[in-house]
C-alpha positions, 0 to 999 in steps of 0.5 A: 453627865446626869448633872449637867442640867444642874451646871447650866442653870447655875451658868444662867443669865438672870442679873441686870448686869448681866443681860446688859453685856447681851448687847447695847440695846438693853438699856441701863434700867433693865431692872425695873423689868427683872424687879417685877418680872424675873428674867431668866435664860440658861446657857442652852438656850442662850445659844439658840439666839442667832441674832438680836431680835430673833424668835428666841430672844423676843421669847427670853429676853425682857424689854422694858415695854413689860412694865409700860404695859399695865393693859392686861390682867395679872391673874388672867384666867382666875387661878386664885379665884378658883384656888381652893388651898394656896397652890392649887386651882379647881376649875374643871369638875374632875381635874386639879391644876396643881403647882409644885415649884415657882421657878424656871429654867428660863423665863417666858416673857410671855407667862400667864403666870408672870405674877408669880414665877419667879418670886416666891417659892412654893413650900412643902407645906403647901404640896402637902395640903394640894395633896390632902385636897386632892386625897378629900376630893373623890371627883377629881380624876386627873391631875396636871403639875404645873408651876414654874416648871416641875421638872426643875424639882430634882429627881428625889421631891419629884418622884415623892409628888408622883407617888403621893398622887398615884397613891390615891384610889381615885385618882387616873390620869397624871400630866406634867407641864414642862418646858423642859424638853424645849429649854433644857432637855438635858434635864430629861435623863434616863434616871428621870426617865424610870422615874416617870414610868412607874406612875402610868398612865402618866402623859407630858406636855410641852410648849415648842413655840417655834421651828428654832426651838427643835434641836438635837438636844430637844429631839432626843430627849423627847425621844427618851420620853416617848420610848419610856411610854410617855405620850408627849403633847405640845402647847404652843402659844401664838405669839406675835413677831414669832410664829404668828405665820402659817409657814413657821407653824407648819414647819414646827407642828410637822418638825414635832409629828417626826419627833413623835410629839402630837402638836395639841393646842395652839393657844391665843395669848393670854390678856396678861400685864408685861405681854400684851406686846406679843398678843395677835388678833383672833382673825390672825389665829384664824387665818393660821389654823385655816391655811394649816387645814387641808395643807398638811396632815391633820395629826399636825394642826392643833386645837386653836382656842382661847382661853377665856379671861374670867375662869371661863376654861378653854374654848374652841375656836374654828374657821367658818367652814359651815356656810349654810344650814338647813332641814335638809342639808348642811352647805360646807366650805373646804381648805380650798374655798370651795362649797359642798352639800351634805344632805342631813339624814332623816331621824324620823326613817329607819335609814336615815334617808329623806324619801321624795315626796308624792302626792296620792291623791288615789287615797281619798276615795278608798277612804271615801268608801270606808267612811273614814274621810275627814271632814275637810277636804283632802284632795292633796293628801300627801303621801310616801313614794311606797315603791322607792321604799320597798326598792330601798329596803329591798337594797338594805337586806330587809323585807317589808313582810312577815314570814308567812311560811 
Protein backbone atom coordinates (compact mmCIF):
# COMPACT_ATOMS: atom_id res chain seq x y z
CA UNK A 1 0.00 0.00 0.00
CA UNK A 2 1.61 3.42 -1.24
CA UNK A 3 0.44 4.90 2.33
CA UNK A 4 1.47 2.75 4.38
CA UNK A 5 4.32 4.64 5.45
CA UNK A 6 1.61 7.43 6.49
CA UNK A 7 -0.24 4.51 8.69
CA UNK A 8 2.73 3.89 10.82
CA UNK A 9 3.82 6.86 11.82
CA UNK A 10 0.39 7.83 12.92
CA UNK A 11 0.89 4.36 15.16
CA UNK A 12 3.93 5.63 16.52
CA UNK A 13 5.28 5.60 20.09
CA UNK A 14 5.81 9.53 20.95
CA UNK A 15 3.95 10.04 24.67
CA UNK A 16 5.34 9.54 28.10
CA UNK A 17 2.59 7.00 28.62
CA UNK A 18 3.31 5.47 26.06
CA UNK A 19 6.93 4.80 26.42
CA UNK A 20 6.33 3.70 29.77
CA UNK A 21 4.28 0.41 28.73
CA UNK A 22 7.85 -0.22 26.84
CA UNK A 23 8.76 -1.49 29.80
CA UNK A 24 9.16 -0.87 34.08
CA UNK A 25 12.48 0.52 33.67
CA UNK A 26 11.20 3.78 32.04
CA UNK A 27 10.77 5.79 34.90
CA UNK A 28 7.42 7.88 35.76
CA UNK A 29 9.37 11.10 35.01
CA UNK A 30 10.25 10.09 31.37
CA UNK A 31 8.62 13.50 30.22
CA UNK A 32 11.39 15.72 31.58
CA UNK A 33 13.30 13.98 28.53
CA UNK A 34 10.57 14.11 25.93
CA UNK A 35 9.52 17.83 27.01
CA UNK A 36 13.21 18.76 26.07
CA UNK A 37 13.98 16.25 23.43
CA UNK A 38 11.00 14.74 21.66
CA UNK A 39 10.91 10.94 21.37
CA UNK A 40 9.98 9.20 18.60
CA UNK A 41 9.62 5.52 17.10
CA UNK A 42 7.15 4.13 14.85
CA UNK A 43 6.02 0.72 14.70
CA UNK A 44 8.64 -0.63 12.08
CA UNK A 45 11.42 0.05 14.00
CA UNK A 46 9.97 -0.72 17.07
CA UNK A 47 9.91 -4.33 15.93
CA UNK A 48 13.62 -3.98 15.33
CA UNK A 49 14.12 -4.35 19.37
CA UNK A 50 14.80 -7.56 20.22
CA UNK A 51 15.72 -7.04 23.97
CA UNK A 52 15.82 -4.30 26.38
CA UNK A 53 19.04 -2.38 26.13
CA UNK A 54 19.81 -3.67 22.70
CA UNK A 55 21.35 -1.52 19.57
CA UNK A 56 18.03 -0.34 18.44
CA UNK A 57 16.44 0.72 21.66
CA UNK A 58 19.82 2.40 23.01
CA UNK A 59 19.17 4.51 19.60
CA UNK A 60 15.55 5.25 20.09
CA UNK A 61 14.36 5.07 23.09
CA UNK A 62 15.10 8.18 25.69
CA UNK A 63 16.75 7.58 29.07
CA UNK A 64 16.85 10.27 31.64
CA UNK A 65 20.75 10.64 31.43
CA UNK A 66 19.81 13.18 28.32
CA UNK A 67 18.80 15.93 30.41
CA UNK A 68 21.43 15.23 33.37
CA UNK A 69 23.86 15.68 30.65
CA UNK A 70 24.36 19.41 30.43
CA UNK A 71 28.50 18.57 29.16
CA UNK A 72 27.95 19.39 25.46
CA UNK A 73 26.90 22.18 23.37
CA UNK A 74 23.31 22.49 21.84
CA UNK A 75 24.39 23.72 18.31
CA UNK A 76 27.85 21.84 18.26
CA UNK A 77 28.96 22.19 14.73
CA UNK A 78 27.73 26.40 14.41
CA UNK A 79 24.78 25.79 12.13
CA UNK A 80 23.36 29.28 13.40
CA UNK A 81 26.19 31.00 13.37
CA UNK A 82 27.05 30.26 9.87
CA UNK A 83 22.89 30.48 9.13
CA UNK A 84 22.77 33.33 6.55
CA UNK A 85 18.57 33.13 6.37
CA UNK A 86 16.57 30.83 9.15
CA UNK A 87 16.97 27.44 7.60
CA UNK A 88 20.00 27.35 5.88
CA UNK A 89 23.90 27.18 7.02
CA UNK A 90 26.57 28.16 4.68
CA UNK A 91 29.75 27.04 5.79
CA UNK A 92 31.53 25.36 2.85
CA UNK A 93 32.08 28.17 -0.41
CA UNK A 94 30.20 26.19 -3.00
CA UNK A 95 27.63 24.10 -0.88
CA UNK A 96 24.34 25.18 1.36
CA UNK A 97 22.94 22.78 4.06
CA UNK A 98 19.38 23.31 3.66
CA UNK A 99 16.56 22.16 6.10
CA UNK A 100 13.11 21.78 4.55
CA UNK A 101 11.12 19.98 7.60
CA UNK A 102 12.03 19.62 11.80
CA UNK A 103 10.43 16.29 12.08
CA UNK A 104 11.06 12.61 12.00
CA UNK A 105 10.26 9.46 11.84
CA UNK A 106 12.02 8.35 14.76
CA UNK A 107 14.15 10.25 16.94
CA UNK A 108 17.78 9.65 17.30
CA UNK A 109 18.68 10.33 20.69
CA UNK A 110 21.84 10.86 19.52
CA UNK A 111 20.92 14.20 17.02
CA UNK A 112 23.30 16.84 16.63
CA UNK A 113 20.42 18.77 15.86
CA UNK A 114 18.55 17.77 19.20
CA UNK A 115 18.08 21.39 19.88
CA UNK A 116 15.60 21.64 17.03
CA UNK A 117 14.02 18.26 15.67
CA UNK A 118 11.20 17.89 16.83
CA UNK A 119 9.90 21.14 18.14
CA UNK A 120 9.14 23.99 15.70
CA UNK A 121 8.06 23.29 12.29
CA UNK A 122 9.76 24.86 9.40
CA UNK A 123 7.59 27.23 7.19
CA UNK A 124 6.94 27.87 3.83
CA UNK A 125 8.16 31.10 4.10
CA UNK A 126 11.26 30.12 5.35
CA UNK A 127 11.93 27.34 2.28
CA UNK A 128 11.15 30.11 0.02
CA UNK A 129 13.72 32.41 1.48
CA UNK A 130 16.58 29.36 1.30
CA UNK A 131 15.75 29.12 -2.21
CA UNK A 132 15.69 33.14 -2.89
CA UNK A 133 19.44 32.80 -0.99
CA UNK A 134 20.33 30.04 -2.92
CA UNK A 135 18.79 31.94 -6.32
CA UNK A 136 21.25 35.02 -5.35
CA UNK A 137 24.17 33.04 -4.54
CA UNK A 138 25.95 31.90 -8.07
CA UNK A 139 28.98 29.82 -6.08
CA UNK A 140 26.73 27.65 -4.53
CA UNK A 141 26.79 24.53 -6.71
CA UNK A 142 25.55 21.62 -4.61
CA UNK A 143 22.76 21.58 -2.32
CA UNK A 144 22.20 19.00 0.70
CA UNK A 145 18.29 18.84 2.23
CA UNK A 146 18.31 18.16 5.57
CA UNK A 147 15.95 18.75 8.35
CA UNK A 148 14.32 16.58 10.71
CA UNK A 149 14.25 14.24 7.94
CA UNK A 150 12.89 15.69 4.25
CA UNK A 151 11.58 12.57 3.23
CA UNK A 152 8.69 12.79 5.73
CA UNK A 153 7.46 15.68 3.52
CA UNK A 154 4.68 13.98 1.13
CA UNK A 155 5.46 13.64 -2.35
CA UNK A 156 3.74 16.94 -3.40
CA UNK A 157 6.07 19.77 -1.32
CA UNK A 158 8.75 17.43 -2.07
CA UNK A 159 9.05 17.46 -5.55
CA UNK A 160 8.01 21.31 -5.37
CA UNK A 161 11.63 21.92 -3.09
CA UNK A 162 13.44 19.63 -5.97
CA UNK A 163 12.22 21.46 -8.91
CA UNK A 164 12.61 24.85 -7.43
CA UNK A 165 16.45 24.09 -6.90
CA UNK A 166 17.04 22.50 -10.25
CA UNK A 167 15.48 25.45 -11.74
CA UNK A 168 18.58 27.49 -10.88
CA UNK A 169 21.28 27.86 -13.54
CA UNK A 170 23.85 27.15 -11.12
CA UNK A 171 23.26 25.03 -9.28
CA UNK A 172 24.79 21.03 -9.91
CA UNK A 173 24.53 18.75 -7.44
CA UNK A 174 21.30 17.50 -5.31
CA UNK A 175 21.75 15.48 -2.12
CA UNK A 176 19.12 14.19 0.21
CA UNK A 177 19.94 13.20 3.95
CA UNK A 178 17.45 10.85 5.16
CA UNK A 179 17.16 8.19 7.39
CA UNK A 180 14.40 6.80 5.96
CA UNK A 181 15.50 3.63 4.06
CA UNK A 182 16.67 2.83 7.81
CA UNK A 183 13.75 3.69 9.73
CA UNK A 184 10.97 3.82 7.62
CA UNK A 185 11.89 2.36 4.12
CA UNK A 186 8.28 1.94 3.47
CA UNK A 187 8.46 5.49 2.89
CA UNK A 188 10.63 4.66 -0.46
CA UNK A 189 7.76 4.20 -3.14
CA UNK A 190 7.81 3.81 -6.50
CA UNK A 191 5.69 7.01 -6.95
CA UNK A 192 8.72 8.79 -4.62
CA UNK A 193 11.10 6.89 -6.82
CA UNK A 194 9.97 8.72 -10.42
CA UNK A 195 9.82 11.73 -8.57
CA UNK A 196 13.64 11.94 -7.32
CA UNK A 197 15.08 10.90 -11.00
CA UNK A 198 13.80 14.03 -12.67
CA UNK A 199 16.09 15.94 -10.85
CA UNK A 200 19.59 14.13 -11.68
CA UNK A 201 22.20 14.21 -10.87
CA UNK A 202 20.64 13.82 -7.70
CA UNK A 203 22.62 11.17 -4.78
CA UNK A 204 20.97 10.17 -1.39
CA UNK A 205 22.59 9.48 2.01
CA UNK A 206 21.59 7.43 4.52
CA UNK A 207 22.72 6.80 8.07
CA UNK A 208 22.60 2.61 8.92
CA UNK A 209 24.36 2.86 12.25
CA UNK A 210 24.34 -0.97 12.93
CA UNK A 211 23.95 -4.67 11.42
CA UNK A 212 20.20 -5.05 12.93
CA UNK A 213 19.05 -2.03 11.03
CA UNK A 214 19.61 -4.09 7.71
CA UNK A 215 16.27 -5.69 6.66
CA UNK A 216 14.22 -6.76 3.88
CA UNK A 217 12.44 -3.87 4.24
CA UNK A 218 15.45 -1.76 4.15
CA UNK A 219 17.30 -3.90 1.33
CA UNK A 220 14.49 -3.30 -1.00
CA UNK A 221 14.04 0.12 -0.87
CA UNK A 222 17.61 0.87 -1.13
CA UNK A 223 17.38 -1.35 -3.87
CA UNK A 224 14.33 0.95 -5.43
CA UNK A 225 16.78 3.89 -4.99
CA UNK A 226 19.83 2.41 -6.78
CA UNK A 227 17.72 1.15 -9.68
CA UNK A 228 16.02 4.50 -10.06
CA UNK A 229 19.97 5.76 -10.81
CA UNK A 230 20.53 7.13 -7.14
CA UNK A 231 23.73 6.38 -5.89
CA UNK A 232 22.95 5.84 -2.14
CA UNK A 233 26.05 6.75 0.33
CA UNK A 234 25.64 5.80 4.08
CA UNK A 235 26.78 8.14 7.26
CA UNK A 236 27.27 6.13 10.14
CA UNK A 237 27.90 7.62 13.33
CA UNK A 238 30.14 6.04 16.25
CA UNK A 239 28.14 5.44 18.83
CA UNK A 240 29.28 3.76 22.24
CA UNK A 241 27.36 0.72 23.47
CA UNK A 242 26.26 0.20 19.69
CA UNK A 243 28.82 -0.12 17.20
CA UNK A 244 31.95 1.06 18.82
CA UNK A 245 33.58 -2.83 17.68
CA UNK A 246 35.21 -3.49 14.61
CA UNK A 247 33.42 -6.95 13.89
CA UNK A 248 29.72 -4.92 14.07
CA UNK A 249 31.19 -2.25 11.76
CA UNK A 250 32.45 -4.97 9.28
CA UNK A 251 29.40 -6.78 9.48
CA UNK A 252 27.44 -3.43 8.63
CA UNK A 253 29.79 -1.74 5.91
CA UNK A 254 30.06 -5.19 4.13
CA UNK A 255 25.96 -5.78 4.65
CA UNK A 256 25.62 -2.19 3.04
CA UNK A 257 28.33 -2.82 -0.26
CA UNK A 258 25.81 -6.16 -1.13
CA UNK A 259 22.91 -3.54 -0.88
CA UNK A 260 24.80 -1.26 -3.31
CA UNK A 261 24.95 1.31 -0.86
CA UNK A 262 28.89 2.78 -0.35
CA UNK A 263 29.52 3.05 3.20
CA UNK A 264 30.85 6.91 3.21
CA UNK A 265 31.61 8.44 6.42
CA UNK A 266 31.88 7.06 9.86
CA UNK A 267 31.44 10.22 11.99
CA UNK A 268 32.89 10.93 15.73
CA UNK A 269 29.75 11.68 17.63
CA UNK A 270 29.18 15.04 17.86
CA UNK A 271 29.90 17.11 21.75
CA UNK A 272 26.00 17.50 21.63
CA UNK A 273 23.63 18.32 25.30
CA UNK A 274 21.43 14.95 25.91
CA UNK A 275 24.35 12.58 24.09
CA UNK A 276 27.56 12.73 25.50
CA UNK A 277 26.67 9.16 26.88
CA UNK A 278 27.06 7.72 23.38
CA UNK A 279 30.43 9.55 22.79
CA UNK A 280 33.80 7.14 22.24
CA UNK A 281 37.12 8.24 22.68
CA UNK A 282 39.04 9.39 19.21
CA UNK A 283 41.72 6.36 19.73
CA UNK A 284 38.40 3.91 19.79
CA UNK A 285 37.62 5.21 16.47
CA UNK A 286 41.17 4.71 15.51
CA UNK A 287 41.50 1.30 16.46
CA UNK A 288 38.06 0.73 14.51
CA UNK A 289 39.01 2.09 11.00
CA UNK A 290 42.53 0.53 11.63
CA UNK A 291 41.40 -3.08 12.20
CA UNK A 292 38.82 -2.50 9.00
CA UNK A 293 41.89 -1.55 6.93
CA UNK A 294 43.26 -4.27 5.10
CA UNK A 295 40.72 -6.99 6.86
CA UNK A 296 37.99 -6.16 4.15
CA UNK A 297 37.62 -4.75 0.75
CA UNK A 298 38.38 -0.97 1.13
CA UNK A 299 34.80 -0.07 -0.88
CA UNK A 300 33.77 -0.98 2.71
CA UNK A 301 35.75 1.22 5.14
CA UNK A 302 34.56 4.57 5.34
CA UNK A 303 36.08 7.98 5.72
CA UNK A 304 36.44 8.44 9.81
CA UNK A 305 36.34 12.19 10.82
CA UNK A 306 35.25 14.63 13.22
CA UNK A 307 33.59 17.13 12.69
CA UNK A 308 35.13 19.96 14.35
CA UNK A 309 32.78 21.90 17.08
CA UNK A 310 33.16 25.63 16.03
CA UNK A 311 32.07 25.38 12.40
CA UNK A 312 35.07 24.13 11.55
CA UNK A 313 33.90 21.34 8.80
CA UNK A 314 34.65 17.69 8.59
CA UNK A 315 38.12 16.51 9.11
CA UNK A 316 39.95 13.40 8.38
CA UNK A 317 41.02 11.34 10.66
CA UNK A 318 43.41 8.40 9.93
CA UNK A 319 45.50 5.70 11.57
CA UNK A 320 49.46 6.45 12.03
CA UNK A 321 50.55 4.37 8.92
CA UNK A 322 53.72 6.90 8.13
CA UNK A 323 56.04 5.90 10.40
CA UNK A 324 59.02 7.93 9.14
CA UNK A 325 59.88 10.49 6.57
CA UNK A 326 62.68 11.29 5.06
CA UNK A 327 64.38 13.22 1.66
CA UNK A 328 64.73 9.82 0.31
CA UNK A 329 62.10 7.57 1.39
CA UNK A 330 59.03 7.52 3.34
CA UNK A 331 59.03 4.48 6.17
CA UNK A 332 55.18 2.78 6.15
CA UNK A 333 53.31 0.50 8.64
CA UNK A 334 50.46 -1.85 6.76
CA UNK A 335 47.19 -3.24 8.22
CA UNK A 336 49.31 -5.97 9.72
CA UNK A 337 51.94 -3.91 11.66
CA UNK A 338 54.58 -4.43 9.39
CA UNK A 339 57.02 -1.53 8.14
CA UNK A 340 57.86 -0.91 4.21
CA UNK A 341 60.17 1.72 2.34
CA UNK A 342 59.07 3.58 -0.39
CA UNK A 343 61.70 5.56 -1.84
CA UNK A 344 60.56 9.23 -2.80
CA UNK A 345 61.37 10.23 -6.55
CA UNK A 346 63.76 12.69 -7.25
CA UNK A 347 61.55 16.00 -8.93
CA UNK A 348 64.90 17.35 -9.88
CA UNK A 349 65.37 14.30 -13.03
CA UNK A 350 63.58 13.52 -15.49
CA UNK A 351 62.51 10.06 -14.32
CA UNK A 352 61.92 10.64 -11.25
CA UNK A 353 64.67 8.63 -9.96
CA UNK A 354 67.39 9.41 -7.43
CA UNK A 355 70.87 8.31 -9.30
CA UNK A 356 74.09 7.12 -6.77
CA UNK A 357 76.47 9.56 -6.04
CA UNK A 358 79.96 9.46 -7.44
CA UNK A 359 82.85 11.55 -6.67
CA UNK A 360 85.03 12.32 -10.28
CA UNK A 361 87.69 13.74 -9.13
CA UNK A 362 89.16 13.23 -13.06
CA UNK A 363 87.21 16.66 -13.48
CA UNK A 364 89.51 18.95 -11.67
CA UNK A 365 92.53 18.70 -14.09
CA UNK A 366 90.60 19.04 -17.29
CA UNK A 367 89.33 22.04 -15.65
CA UNK A 368 92.68 22.89 -14.55
CA UNK A 369 93.72 23.21 -18.10
CA UNK A 370 90.96 25.30 -19.38
CA UNK A 371 91.76 27.74 -16.86
CA UNK A 372 88.15 27.52 -15.60
CA UNK A 373 89.12 25.71 -11.90
CA UNK A 374 87.55 27.77 -9.06
CA UNK A 375 89.64 29.45 -6.66
CA UNK A 376 89.17 26.93 -4.08
CA UNK A 377 90.04 23.52 -3.81
CA UNK A 378 87.88 20.86 -5.22
CA UNK A 379 89.53 17.66 -5.02
CA UNK A 380 86.19 16.08 -4.33
CA UNK A 381 83.91 17.36 -6.82
CA UNK A 382 80.93 15.46 -6.71
CA UNK A 383 79.45 14.39 -9.86
CA UNK A 384 76.57 11.86 -11.53
CA UNK A 385 77.30 8.29 -12.41
CA UNK A 386 77.06 9.25 -16.28
CA UNK A 387 77.12 5.50 -17.55
CA UNK A 388 74.00 4.73 -14.87
CA UNK A 389 72.39 7.68 -16.79
CA UNK A 390 72.76 6.60 -20.13
CA UNK A 391 72.08 3.00 -19.35
CA UNK A 392 68.70 4.52 -17.64
CA UNK A 393 67.73 6.60 -20.52
CA UNK A 394 68.77 3.91 -22.76
CA UNK A 395 66.08 1.55 -20.76
CA UNK A 396 63.14 4.52 -20.99
CA UNK A 397 63.41 4.68 -24.98
CA UNK A 398 65.24 8.05 -24.92
CA UNK A 399 68.48 8.91 -26.22
CA UNK A 400 71.38 11.17 -24.98
CA UNK A 401 71.99 12.52 -28.68
CA UNK A 402 70.92 14.65 -31.22
CA UNK A 403 70.05 13.11 -34.74
CA UNK A 404 73.13 13.82 -36.55
CA UNK A 405 71.89 12.23 -39.94
Amino acid sequence: MAEEWKELLRKSVDSPEQLRQLSPSIPDDIDKVTKAYPARINPYYLSLIKQEGDAIWKMSVPEMIEVEDDSGLDDPLSEEANSPVPGLTHRYPDRVLFYVTSVCAMYCRFCTRKRKVGHEPVKRREIEAGIEYIRAHPEIRDIVISGGDPLMLTDQPLEWILKSLREIPHIEILRIGTRMPVVLPQRVTENLCNILKKYHPLFVNTHFNHPAEITPEARKACEMLVNSGIPVGNQAVLLKGVNDNPKVLKDLFQKLLTMRVRPYYLYQADIVNGANHFRTTVEKGLEVIGALRGHTSGLAVPQYVIDAPGGGGKIPILPEYVVKRTRDEVTLRNYAGKEYKYPNPDPNHPLGVRLPVVQTPQIQPTLNACGDAPDEDTSSVIGLDEAMIARLMEEAGQSFFVDQG
